[in-house]
N, C-alpha and C positions, 0 to 999 in steps of 0.2 A: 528586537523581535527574536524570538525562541520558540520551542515544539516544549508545550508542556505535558503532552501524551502520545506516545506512538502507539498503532495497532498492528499487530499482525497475525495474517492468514495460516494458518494449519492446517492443514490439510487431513482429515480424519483414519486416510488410508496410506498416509506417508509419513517420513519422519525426516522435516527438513532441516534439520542440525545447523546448518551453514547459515540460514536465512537468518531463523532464533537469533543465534548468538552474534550476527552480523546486528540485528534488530536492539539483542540487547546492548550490545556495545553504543549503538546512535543513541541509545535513551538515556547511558552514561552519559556521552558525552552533550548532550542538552540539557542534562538534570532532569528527565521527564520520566515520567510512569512509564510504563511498558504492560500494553494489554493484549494477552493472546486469544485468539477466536477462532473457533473451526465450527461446522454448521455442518447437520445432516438432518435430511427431509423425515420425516416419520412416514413411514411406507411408501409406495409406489403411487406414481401418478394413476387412475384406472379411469378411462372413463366410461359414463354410466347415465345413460338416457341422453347422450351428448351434452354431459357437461364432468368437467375434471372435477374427481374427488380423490381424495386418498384415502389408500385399505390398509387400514391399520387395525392391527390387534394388540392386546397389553404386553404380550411375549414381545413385538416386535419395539413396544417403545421404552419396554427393559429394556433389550439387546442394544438398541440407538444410543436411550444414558448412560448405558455402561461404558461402550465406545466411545464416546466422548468424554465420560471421565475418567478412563483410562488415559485420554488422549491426554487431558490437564493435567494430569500427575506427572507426564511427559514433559509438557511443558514446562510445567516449574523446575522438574528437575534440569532440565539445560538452563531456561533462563533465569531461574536464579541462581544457580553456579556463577555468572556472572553480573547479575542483577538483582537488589535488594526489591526494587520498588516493581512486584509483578502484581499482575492480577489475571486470571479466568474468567471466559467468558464463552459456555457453552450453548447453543442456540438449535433447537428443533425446527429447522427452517430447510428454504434454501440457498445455498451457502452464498452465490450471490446477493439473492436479496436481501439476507442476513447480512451478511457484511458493509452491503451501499447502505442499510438501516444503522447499526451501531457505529457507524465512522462518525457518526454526529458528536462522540466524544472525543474523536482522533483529532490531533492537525496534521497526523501524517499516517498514510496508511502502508503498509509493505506487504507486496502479496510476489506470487513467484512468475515468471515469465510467460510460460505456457498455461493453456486452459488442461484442465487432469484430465487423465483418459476414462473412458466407461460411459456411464451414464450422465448426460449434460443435466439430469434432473439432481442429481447431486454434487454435480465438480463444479469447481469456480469459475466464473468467465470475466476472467479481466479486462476481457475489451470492455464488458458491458456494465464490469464496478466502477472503471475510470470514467463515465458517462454517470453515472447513478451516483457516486460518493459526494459530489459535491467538494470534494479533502484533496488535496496533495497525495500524489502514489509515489513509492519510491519500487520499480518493478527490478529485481533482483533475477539476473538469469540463475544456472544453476554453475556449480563447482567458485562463485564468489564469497567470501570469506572474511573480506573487510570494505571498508570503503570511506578514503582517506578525504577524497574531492580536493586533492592540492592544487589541482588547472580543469579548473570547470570553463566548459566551450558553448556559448548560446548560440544558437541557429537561430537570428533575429528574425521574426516577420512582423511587421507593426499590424497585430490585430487583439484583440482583448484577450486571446486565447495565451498569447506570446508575454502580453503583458501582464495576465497572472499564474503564470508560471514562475516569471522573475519575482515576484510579488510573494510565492509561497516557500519557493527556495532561500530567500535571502539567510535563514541558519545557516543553509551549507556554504554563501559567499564570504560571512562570517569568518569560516574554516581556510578556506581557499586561500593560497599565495599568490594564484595567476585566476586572471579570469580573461579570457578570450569571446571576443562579440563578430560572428560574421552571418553577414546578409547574400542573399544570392539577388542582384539585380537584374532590368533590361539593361541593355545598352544606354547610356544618355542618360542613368539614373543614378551614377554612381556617387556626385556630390547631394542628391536627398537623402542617399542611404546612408554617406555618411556624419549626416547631419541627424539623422534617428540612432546611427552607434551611438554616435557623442553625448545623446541626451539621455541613450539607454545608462553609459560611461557615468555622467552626473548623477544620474540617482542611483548607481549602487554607490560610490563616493558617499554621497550625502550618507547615506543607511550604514554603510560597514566601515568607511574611511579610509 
């Protein structure tokens, strides 16, 4: 198993240099595509007879395109500086919902740590992609620059959540030289727990060897 498309987040009103080129580097080293996305609403939320519309004028959904393909030109210039295989992908949206919508092409998606400041009707919310993507996130704080994963550490819980996670990551056990499995038990529980490492231990064996 391998990532044959990674996506990531840009932010419209940032320029997150580190992330890109940390993004473009993982798409090297998978051999996968790399597609950038940033998202901005076309006007303001308004509401009006109580119910939400947006007040949008043609000036303002110029000003929106433009920003955003300003923002792509950005793009390609960092990521492919280091990356052949890019693509653009500008969205009149918002940027949440945009992003939990187009991940359908991702098998991994890289967004930034924090939610952005200002207006929640235009900035990303991570909590709420990693709920709504359906995809593998890889959440990148800020000032990180590479990301090697030589001693990857699983905090096992035996629940479906735990189990596909393992399940999504296996590229990066791939990569990995050490891979560390611990559980946090009750008391009394410590021979089932380690009878679920052992079996966690088996099947990366089997998958990465």
């Amino acid at each position: 198993m391998s990532y044959a498309t990674l996506m990531v987040y840009v932010e419209s009103d940032r320029m997150p240099v580190e992330r890109v080129r940390l993004a473009a580097h993982l798409a090297i080293k998978f051999n996968a595509a790399l597609i950038g996305l940033s998202a901005l609403p076309i006007g303001g939320p308004v509401v009006a007879g109580g119910v939400l519309v947006a007040d949008t004028s043609p000036t303002d959904l110029k000003e929106v395109r433009a920003k955003l393909a300003d923002k792509g030109n950005w793009f390609r210039n960092i990521a492919g500086a280091v990356h052949r295989n890019v693509e653009w992908r500008p969205m009149l949206d918002v940027p949440t919902v945009a992003l939990a919508r187009e991940a359908r092409v991702a098998d991994l998606v890289v967004v930034g740590q924090h939610a952005a400041s200002g207006d929640v009707y235009s900035a990303l919310d991570p909590g709420r992609v990693v709920l709504w993507t359906g995809r593998p996130m890889l959440v990148v704080p800020e000032g990180v620059t590479v990301l090697r994963a030589d001693h990857i550490v699983i905090g096992w819980k035996d629940t479906r959540e735990a189990r596909r996670v393992v399940r999504d990551s296996l590229p990066f056990f791939q990569e990995a030289t050490r891979v560390t499995i611990v559980e946090i038990c009750a008391s009394g529980e410590e021979s089932a727990a380690r009878e679920r490492m052992d079996d966690v231990a088996r099947y990366l064996n089997r998958h990465v060897g």
